[in-house]
Wavefront OBJ file of the C-alpha trace (Angstrom):
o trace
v 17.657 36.733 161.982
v 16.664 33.718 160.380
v 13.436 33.022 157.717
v 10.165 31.989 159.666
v 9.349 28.527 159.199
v 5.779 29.231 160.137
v 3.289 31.894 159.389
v -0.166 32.769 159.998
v -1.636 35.606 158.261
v -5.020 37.247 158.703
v -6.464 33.990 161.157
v -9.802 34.430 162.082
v -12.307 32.611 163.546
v -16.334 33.297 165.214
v -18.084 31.143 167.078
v -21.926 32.293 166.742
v -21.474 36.251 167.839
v -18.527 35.508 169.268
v -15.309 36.739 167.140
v -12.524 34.933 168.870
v -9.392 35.794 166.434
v -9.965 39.434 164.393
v -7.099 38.699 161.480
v -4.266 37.376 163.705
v -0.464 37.240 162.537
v 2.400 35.352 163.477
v 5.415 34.190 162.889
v 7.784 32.152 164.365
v 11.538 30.853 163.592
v 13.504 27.697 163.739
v 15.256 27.773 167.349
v 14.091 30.042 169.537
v 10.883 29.804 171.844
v 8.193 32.533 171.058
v 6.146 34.032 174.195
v 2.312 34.161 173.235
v 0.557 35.774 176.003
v -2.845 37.875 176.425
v -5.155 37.851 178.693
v -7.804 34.605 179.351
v -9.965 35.279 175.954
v -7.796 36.879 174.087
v -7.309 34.064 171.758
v -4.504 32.012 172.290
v -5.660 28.809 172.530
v -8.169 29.518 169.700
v -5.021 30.233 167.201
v -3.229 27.426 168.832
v -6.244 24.872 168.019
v -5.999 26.010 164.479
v -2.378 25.547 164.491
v -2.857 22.165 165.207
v -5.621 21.136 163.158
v -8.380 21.072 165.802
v -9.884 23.531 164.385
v -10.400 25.332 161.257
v -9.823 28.568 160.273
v -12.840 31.386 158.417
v -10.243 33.256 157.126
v -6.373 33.761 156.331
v -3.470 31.464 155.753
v -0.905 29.276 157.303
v 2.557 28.346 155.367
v 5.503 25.716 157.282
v 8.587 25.430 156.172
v 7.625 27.788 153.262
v 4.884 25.282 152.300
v 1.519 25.868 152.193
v -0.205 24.389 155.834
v -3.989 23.792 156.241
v -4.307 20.184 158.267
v -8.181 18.898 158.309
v -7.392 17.546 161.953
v -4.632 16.879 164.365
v -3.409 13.814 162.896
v -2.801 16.076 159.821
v -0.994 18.158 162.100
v 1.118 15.690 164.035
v 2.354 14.501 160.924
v 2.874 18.099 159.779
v 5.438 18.159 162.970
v 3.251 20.699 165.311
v 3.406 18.552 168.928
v 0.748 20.306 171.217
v 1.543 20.053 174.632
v -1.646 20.943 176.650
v -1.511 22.636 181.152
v -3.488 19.498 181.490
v -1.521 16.357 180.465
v -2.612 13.874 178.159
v -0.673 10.195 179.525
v -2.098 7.040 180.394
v -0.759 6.969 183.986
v -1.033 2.827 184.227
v 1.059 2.499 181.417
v 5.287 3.097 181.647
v 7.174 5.696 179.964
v 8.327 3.960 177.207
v 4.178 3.065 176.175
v 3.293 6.522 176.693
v 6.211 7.461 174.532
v 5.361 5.359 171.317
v 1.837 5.390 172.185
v 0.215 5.718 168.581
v 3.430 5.142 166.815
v 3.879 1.388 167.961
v 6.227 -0.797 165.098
v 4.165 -4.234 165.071
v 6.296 -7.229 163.884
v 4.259 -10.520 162.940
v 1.549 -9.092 165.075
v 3.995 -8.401 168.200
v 4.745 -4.718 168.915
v 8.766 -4.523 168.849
v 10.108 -2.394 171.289
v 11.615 0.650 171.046
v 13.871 1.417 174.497
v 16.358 2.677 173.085
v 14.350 5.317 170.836
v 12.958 5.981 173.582
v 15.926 6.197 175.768
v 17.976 7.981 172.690
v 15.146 10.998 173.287
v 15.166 11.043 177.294
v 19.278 12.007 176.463
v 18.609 14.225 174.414
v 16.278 16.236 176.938
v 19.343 15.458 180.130
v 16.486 13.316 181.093
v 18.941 9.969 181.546
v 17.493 9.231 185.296
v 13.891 8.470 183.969
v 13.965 4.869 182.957
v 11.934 3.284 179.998
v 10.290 1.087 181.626
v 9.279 3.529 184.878
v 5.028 3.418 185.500
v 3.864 7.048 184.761
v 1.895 7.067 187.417
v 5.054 6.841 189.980
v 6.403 10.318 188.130
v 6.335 13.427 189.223
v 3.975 16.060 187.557
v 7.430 17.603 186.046
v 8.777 14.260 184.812
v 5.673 13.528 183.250
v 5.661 17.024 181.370
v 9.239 15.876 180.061
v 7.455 12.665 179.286
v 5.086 14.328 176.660
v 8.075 16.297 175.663
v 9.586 13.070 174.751
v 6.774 11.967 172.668
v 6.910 15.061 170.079
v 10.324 14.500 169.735
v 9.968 10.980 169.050
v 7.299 12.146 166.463
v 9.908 14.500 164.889
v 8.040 17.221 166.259
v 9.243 20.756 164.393
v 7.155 22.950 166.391
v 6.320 22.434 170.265
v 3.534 24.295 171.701
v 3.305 24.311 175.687
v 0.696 25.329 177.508
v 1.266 27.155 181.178
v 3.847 24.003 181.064
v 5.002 25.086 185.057
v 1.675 25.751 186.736
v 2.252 22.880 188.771
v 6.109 22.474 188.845
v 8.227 22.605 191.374
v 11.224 25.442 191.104
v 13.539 22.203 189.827
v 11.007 20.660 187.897
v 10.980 23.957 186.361
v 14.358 24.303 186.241
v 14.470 20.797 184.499
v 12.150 22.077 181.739
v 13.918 25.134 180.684
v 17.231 23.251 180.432
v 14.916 20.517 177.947
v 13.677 23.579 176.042
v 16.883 24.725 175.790
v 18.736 21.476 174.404
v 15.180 21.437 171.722
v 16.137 24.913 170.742
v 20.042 23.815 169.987
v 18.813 21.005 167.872
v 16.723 23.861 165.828
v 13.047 22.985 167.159
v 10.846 26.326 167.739
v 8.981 26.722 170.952
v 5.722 28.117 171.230
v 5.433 29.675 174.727
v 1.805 30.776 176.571
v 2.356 31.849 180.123
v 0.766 34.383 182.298
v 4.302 34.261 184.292
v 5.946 37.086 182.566
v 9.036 36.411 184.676
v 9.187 33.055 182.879
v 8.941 34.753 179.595
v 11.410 37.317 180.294
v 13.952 34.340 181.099
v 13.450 31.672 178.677
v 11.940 33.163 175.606
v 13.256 35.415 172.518
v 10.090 37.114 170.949
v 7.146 37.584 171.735
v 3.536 38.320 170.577
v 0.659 39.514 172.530
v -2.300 38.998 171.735
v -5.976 41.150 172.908
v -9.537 40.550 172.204
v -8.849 38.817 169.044
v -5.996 40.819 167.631
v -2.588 40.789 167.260
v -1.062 43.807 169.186
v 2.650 44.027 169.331
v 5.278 41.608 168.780
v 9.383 42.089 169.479
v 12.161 40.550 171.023
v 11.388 40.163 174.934
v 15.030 41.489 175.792
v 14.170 44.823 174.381
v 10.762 44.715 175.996
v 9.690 45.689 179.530
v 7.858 43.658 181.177
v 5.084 46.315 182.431
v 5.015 47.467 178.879
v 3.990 43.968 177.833
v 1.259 44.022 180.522
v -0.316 47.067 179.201
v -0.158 45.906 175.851
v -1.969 42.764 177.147
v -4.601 44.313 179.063
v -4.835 47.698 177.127
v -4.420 50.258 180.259
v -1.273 50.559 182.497
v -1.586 48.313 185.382
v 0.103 50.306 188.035
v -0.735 48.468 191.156
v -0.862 44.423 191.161
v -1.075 44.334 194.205
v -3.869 46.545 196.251
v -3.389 48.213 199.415
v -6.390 48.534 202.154
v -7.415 48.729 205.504
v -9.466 45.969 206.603
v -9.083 45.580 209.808
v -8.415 41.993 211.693
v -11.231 41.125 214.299
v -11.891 38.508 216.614
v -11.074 34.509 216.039
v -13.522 33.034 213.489
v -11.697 29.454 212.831
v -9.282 27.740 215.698
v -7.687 24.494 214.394
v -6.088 22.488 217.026
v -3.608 19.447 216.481
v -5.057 18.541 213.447
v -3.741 15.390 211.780
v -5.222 13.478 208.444
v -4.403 10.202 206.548
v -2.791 12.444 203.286
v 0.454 14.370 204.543
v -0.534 15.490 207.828
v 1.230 13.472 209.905
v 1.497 15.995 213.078
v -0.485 18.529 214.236
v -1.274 21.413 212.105
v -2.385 24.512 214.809
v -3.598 28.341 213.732
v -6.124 30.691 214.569
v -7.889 32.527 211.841
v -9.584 35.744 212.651
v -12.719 37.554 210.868
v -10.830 40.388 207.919
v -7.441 38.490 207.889
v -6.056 36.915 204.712
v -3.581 34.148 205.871
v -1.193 32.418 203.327
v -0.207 29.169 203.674
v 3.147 28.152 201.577
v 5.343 24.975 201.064
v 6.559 22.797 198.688
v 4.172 20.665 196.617
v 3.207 17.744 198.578
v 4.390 19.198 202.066
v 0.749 19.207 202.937
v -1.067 22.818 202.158
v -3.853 21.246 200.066
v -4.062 18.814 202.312
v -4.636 21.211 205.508
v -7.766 22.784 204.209
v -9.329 19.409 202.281
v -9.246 17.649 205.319
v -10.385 21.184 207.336
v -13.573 21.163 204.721
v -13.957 17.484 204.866
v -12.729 15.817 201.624
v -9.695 13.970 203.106
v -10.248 12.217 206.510
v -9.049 13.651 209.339
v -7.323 11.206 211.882
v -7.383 13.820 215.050
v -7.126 17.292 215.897
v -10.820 20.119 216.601
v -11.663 22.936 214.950
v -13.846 25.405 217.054
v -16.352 28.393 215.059
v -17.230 31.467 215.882
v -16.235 30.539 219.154
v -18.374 27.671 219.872
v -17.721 24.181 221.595
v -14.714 22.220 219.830
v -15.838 20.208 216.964
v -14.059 16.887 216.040
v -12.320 17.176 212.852
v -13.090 13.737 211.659
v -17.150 14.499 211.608
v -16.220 17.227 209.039
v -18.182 16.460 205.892
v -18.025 19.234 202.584
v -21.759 19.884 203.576
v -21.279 19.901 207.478
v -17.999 22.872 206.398
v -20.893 24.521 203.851
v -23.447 24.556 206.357
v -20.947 26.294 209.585
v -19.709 29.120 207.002
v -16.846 27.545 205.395
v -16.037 27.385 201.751
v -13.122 25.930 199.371
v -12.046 27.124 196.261
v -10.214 23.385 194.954
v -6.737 23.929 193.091
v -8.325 21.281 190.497
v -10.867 22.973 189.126
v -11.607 20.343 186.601
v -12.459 17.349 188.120
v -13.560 18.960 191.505
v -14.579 23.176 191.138
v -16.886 22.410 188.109
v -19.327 20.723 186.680
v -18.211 20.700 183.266
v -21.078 19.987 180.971
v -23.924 22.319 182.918
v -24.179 25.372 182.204
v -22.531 28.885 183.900
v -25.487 29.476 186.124
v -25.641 26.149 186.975
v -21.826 25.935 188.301
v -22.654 29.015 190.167
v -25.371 27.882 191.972
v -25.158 24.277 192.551
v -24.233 23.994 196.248
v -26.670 26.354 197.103
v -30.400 25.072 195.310
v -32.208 25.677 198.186
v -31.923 29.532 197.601
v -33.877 29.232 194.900
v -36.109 26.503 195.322
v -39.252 27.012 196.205
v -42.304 24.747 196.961
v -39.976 21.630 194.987
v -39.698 24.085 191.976
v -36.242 26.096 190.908
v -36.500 29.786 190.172
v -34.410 29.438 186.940
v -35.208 33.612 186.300
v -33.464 34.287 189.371
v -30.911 31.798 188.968
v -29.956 33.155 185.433
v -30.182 36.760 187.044
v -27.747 36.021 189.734
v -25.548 34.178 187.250
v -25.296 37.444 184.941
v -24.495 39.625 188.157
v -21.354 37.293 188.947
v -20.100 37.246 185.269
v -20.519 41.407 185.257
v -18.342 41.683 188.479
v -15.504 39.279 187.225
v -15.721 40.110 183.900
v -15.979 36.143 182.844
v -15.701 36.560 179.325
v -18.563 34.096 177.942
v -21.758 34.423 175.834
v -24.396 33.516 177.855
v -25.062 31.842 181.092
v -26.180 29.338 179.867
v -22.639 28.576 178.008
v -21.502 25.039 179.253
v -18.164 25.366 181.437
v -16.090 23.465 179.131
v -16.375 25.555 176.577
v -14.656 28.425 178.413
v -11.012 29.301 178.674
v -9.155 27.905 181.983
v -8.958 31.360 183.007
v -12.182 32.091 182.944
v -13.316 28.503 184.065
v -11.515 29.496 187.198
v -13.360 32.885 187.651
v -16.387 30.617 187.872
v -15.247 28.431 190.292
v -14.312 32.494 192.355
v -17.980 33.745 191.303
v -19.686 30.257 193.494
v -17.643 31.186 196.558
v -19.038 34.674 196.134
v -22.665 33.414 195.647
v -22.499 31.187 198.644
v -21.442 34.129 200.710
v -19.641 31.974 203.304
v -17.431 33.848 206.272
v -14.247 31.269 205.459
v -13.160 30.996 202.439
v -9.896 28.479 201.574
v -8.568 29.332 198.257
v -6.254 26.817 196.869
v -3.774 28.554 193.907
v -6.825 30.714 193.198
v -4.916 32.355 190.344
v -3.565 29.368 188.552
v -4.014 29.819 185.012
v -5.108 33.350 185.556
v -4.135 36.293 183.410
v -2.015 39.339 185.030
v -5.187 41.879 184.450
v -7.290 38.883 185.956
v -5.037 38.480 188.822
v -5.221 42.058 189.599
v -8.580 42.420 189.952
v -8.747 38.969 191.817
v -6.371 40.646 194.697
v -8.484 43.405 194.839
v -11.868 41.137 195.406
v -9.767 39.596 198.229
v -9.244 42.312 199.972
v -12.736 43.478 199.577
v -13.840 40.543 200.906
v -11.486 41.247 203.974
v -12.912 44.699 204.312
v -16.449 42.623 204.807
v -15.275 40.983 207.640
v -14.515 37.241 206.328
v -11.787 35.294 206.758
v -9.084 33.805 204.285
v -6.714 30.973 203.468
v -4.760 31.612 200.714
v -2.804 28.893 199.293
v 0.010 29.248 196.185
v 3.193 28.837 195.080
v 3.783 32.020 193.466
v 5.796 33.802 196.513
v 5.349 37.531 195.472
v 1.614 36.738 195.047
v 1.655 35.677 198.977
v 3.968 38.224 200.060
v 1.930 41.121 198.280
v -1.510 39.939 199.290
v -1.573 38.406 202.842
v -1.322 39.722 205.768
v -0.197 36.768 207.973
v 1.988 33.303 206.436
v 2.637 30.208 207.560
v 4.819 27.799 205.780
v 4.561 24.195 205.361
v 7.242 21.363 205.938
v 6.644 17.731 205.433
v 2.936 18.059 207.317
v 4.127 20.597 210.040
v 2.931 24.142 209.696
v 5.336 26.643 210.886
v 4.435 29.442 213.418
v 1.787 32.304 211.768
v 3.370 35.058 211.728
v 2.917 38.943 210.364
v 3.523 39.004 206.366
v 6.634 41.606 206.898
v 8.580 39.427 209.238
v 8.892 37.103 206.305
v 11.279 36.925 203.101
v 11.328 34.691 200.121
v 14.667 33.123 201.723
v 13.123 32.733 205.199
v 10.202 30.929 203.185
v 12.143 28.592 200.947
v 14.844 28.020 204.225
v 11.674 26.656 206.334
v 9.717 24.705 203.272
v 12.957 23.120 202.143
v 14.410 22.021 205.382
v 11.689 22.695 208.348
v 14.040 24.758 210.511
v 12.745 27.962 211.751
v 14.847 30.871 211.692
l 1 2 3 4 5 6 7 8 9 10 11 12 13 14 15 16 17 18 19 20 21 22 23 24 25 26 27 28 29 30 31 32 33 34 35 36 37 38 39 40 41 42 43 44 45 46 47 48 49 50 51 52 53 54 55 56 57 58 59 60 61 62 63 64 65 66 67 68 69 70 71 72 73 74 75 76 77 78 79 80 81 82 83 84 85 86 87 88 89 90 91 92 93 94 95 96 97 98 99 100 101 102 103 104 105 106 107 108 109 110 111 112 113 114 115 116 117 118 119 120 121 122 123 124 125 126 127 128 129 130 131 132 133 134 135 136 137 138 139 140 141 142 143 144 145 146 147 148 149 150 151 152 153 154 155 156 157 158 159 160 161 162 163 164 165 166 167 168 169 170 171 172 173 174 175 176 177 178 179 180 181 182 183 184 185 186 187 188 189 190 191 192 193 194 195 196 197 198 199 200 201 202 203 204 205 206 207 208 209 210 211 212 213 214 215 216 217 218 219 220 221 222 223 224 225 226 227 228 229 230 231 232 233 234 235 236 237 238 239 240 241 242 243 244 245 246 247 248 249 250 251 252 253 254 255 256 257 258 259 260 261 262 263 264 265 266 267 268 269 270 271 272 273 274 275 276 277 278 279 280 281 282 283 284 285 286 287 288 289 290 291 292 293 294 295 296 297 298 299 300 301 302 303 304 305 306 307 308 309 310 311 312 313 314 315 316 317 318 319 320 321 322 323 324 325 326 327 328 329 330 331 332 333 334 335 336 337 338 339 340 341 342 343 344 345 346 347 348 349 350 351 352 353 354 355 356 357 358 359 360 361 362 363 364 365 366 367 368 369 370 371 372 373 374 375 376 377 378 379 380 381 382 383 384 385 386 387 388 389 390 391 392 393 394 395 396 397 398 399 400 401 402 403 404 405 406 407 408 409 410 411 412 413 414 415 416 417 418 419 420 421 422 423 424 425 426 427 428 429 430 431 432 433 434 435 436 437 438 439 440 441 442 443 444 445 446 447 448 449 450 451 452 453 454 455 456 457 458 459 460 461 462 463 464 465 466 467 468 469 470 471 472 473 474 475 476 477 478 479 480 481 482 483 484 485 486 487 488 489 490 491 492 493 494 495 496 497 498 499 500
């Protein structure tokens, strides 16, 4: 095995009370990509930030290249050759490919910025990425072509190290499949990879080591071929997790939702028919774009619905395109967005404030809020979800996107609504976190509400619903029993809308 070309040694790093990284090591080689996983809080993105210069370091030591490594900022650490490529993409989406590419490293001639195409197109080749075109807008890309798109950029930077974070949470399987051949062709040309992913199966099929990290500390570290993957779990987690997903027996009641022939302006084109009864969890899958999201935003009102009813409890039809967000609030139903950012939170209020913010009037009283209660309520939800924070009154953005989405979870469970639509509710969610998440679903079941579940992990829908229904181009397929479906019979009906 090759020298590391980077090392940390003893990291650490507090923030008030709040001891985020407990000594940390690692070390990572030229060409190969290196898994760092943990759960939400453990500390990855803390060690990463540090890594990159956004953040600085009480204690310990970083060497590159067998130089001594301590950047002030992130320009220090661009220039270093540490390329941070964030779950959350950083382009400017008006601008083409070739602008986002050099953005920041423009060559100015006279006062004219020269081009640089072929730079730009010399990078794109060497990522098998010949089919995106310099001069494409960003905006027009796909959300995997724009990953390969920041991928470009560290390479035109003469990135050393890469860092990607969760880079498929919203990839298609051949986006995907597009990345891992790019991260392949970076680790022939001797880059290092720096891996975080809560999809283990992804880790266990493009990465070499890997380190896991817990509450701080650096736990174990090895080659992921001689590694099981539950073994990495409980290292992650600290207890064997036996059972991802929970068995129970909540029982499915009468009808609580009937949607009939329901059409909207945003990929519904036909209409979209199911019946959803009180205790049942009902997945919904399909490709990106085939119209899931779109099904229960224009159900809840934030996309306009062009035709189709929706009847409650059993009462009289209502039109789907009166539906407003507080009209669905007010009749029992609730969504949990897939964009938690600019739609499930309220990033600079506070915890208790996310929590209760579509539902004041429970504790307002005579004009005045009962902030007590509010902050009481708020501590409750962060005890049962175990949102790992240090006070309620912690702004949002200053949490991990694991537990920013346990949040967004701990407002559907305050509101207390019968119909819940959750939308990839465990995107960016640890495997110990995603656990206990199935398990509050099927509580919830055993109350008596009913669920849309929405994802495009297939085990996840396979192993907690108990009815699916697959999406093709706007068209939902028939609902049918969760055993009468297979991950081929899924994929066959998503990717070509015939119904076997």
């Amino acid at each position: 095995m090759s020298s590391p070309v980077l090392r940390l040694e003893g990291i650490r790093k507090s923030f008030g009370p709040v001891h985020a990284l407990q000594g940390v090591d690692l070390n990572v080689r030229a060409g190969e990509v290196h898994a760092l996983v943990g759960e939400n809080g453990a500390g990855k993105s803390t060690l990463m930030k540090i890594l990159s210069g956004a953040y600085q370091p009480d204690a310990g030591s970083m060497t590159l290249y067998g130089e001594s490594y301590a950047p002030a900022n992130p320009l220090d650490g661009r220039a270093a050759g540490i390329s941070m490529i964030y779950q959350e993409l950083v382009l400017a989406p008006h601008l083409t490919v070739e602008e986002n590419v050099t953005l920041g490293a423009e060559h100015a001639l006279y006062g004219w910025v020269r081009p640089r195409t072929r730079e730009v197109e010399r990078v794109l080749t060497d990522l098998g990425q010949q089919g995106i075109a310099p001069n494409a807008r960003v905006s027009d890309l796909s959300i995997g072509k724009k990953q390969l798109v920041e991928i470009a950029r560290a390479l035109l930077f003469d990135a050393r190290i890469v860092v990607m974070d969760e880079p498929t949470s919203s990839l298609t399987a051949d986006d995907t499949k597009a990345l891992f051949e790019a991260i392949g062709r970076m680790k022939e040309q001797g880059l290092a990879v720096i891996y975080i992913s809560h999809f283990l199966e992804e880790v266990q099929e493009v990465c070499d080591r890997y380190t896991v990290l817990r509450d701080g500390k650096m736990i174990s570290t090895g080659r992921v071929a001689d590694t099981s993957i539950p073994r990495i779990i409980e290292d992650m987690v600290g207890r064997s997790v036996d059972e991802l997903f929970p068995s129970s027996n909540h029982e499915i009641g009468d009808p609580l939702l009937d949607v009939s022939d329901l059409q909207g302006r945003k990929g519904l084109p036909g209409g979209v028919r199911f019946t959803l009864h009180r205790g049942e969890i009902m997945g919904i899958s399909g490709l990106v774009g085939s119209g899931r999201s779109e099904t229960v935003r224009t159900l809840f009102g934030l996309e306009p619905a062009t035709g189709g009813t929706l009847s409650i409890r059993g009462h009289d039809a209502l039109r789907a395109a009166w539906m407003t967000p507080r009209a669905a609030l007010n009749r029992g139903l609730d969504l949990l967005s897939e964009d938690r950012k600019e739609e499930g939170l309220a990033l600079n209020l506070s915890l208790v404030f996310n929590l209760t913010l579509s539902d004041l009037r429970r504790y307002s009283r005579a004009g005045f809020l009962q902030l007590a209660r509010e902050r009481s309520d708020g501590a409750h939800w962060i005890d049962v979800l175990r949102i790992r924070t240090g006070s309620v009154e912690q702004r949002a953005d200053e949490l991990s996107g694991g537990n920013q989405q346990k949040v967004c979870l701990a407002r559907l469970l305050q509101q207390d609504n019968d119909i819940l639509f959750l939308d990839e509710p465990t995107r960016g969610i640890d495997i110990g976190s995603k656990a206990e998440i199935y398990k509050l679903v099927h509580r919830l079941a055993e109350q008596g509400k009913a669920i849309v579940t929405i994802s495009s992990y297939l085990p996840e829908l396979l192993g907690v619903c108990d009815t699916l229904g697959v999406m093709h181009k706007g068209r939902l397929s028939t609902v049918r029993p969760i055993r009468e479906w297979t991950e081929h019979r899924i994929m066959q009906f998503a990717t070509s809308g015939y119904d076997a």
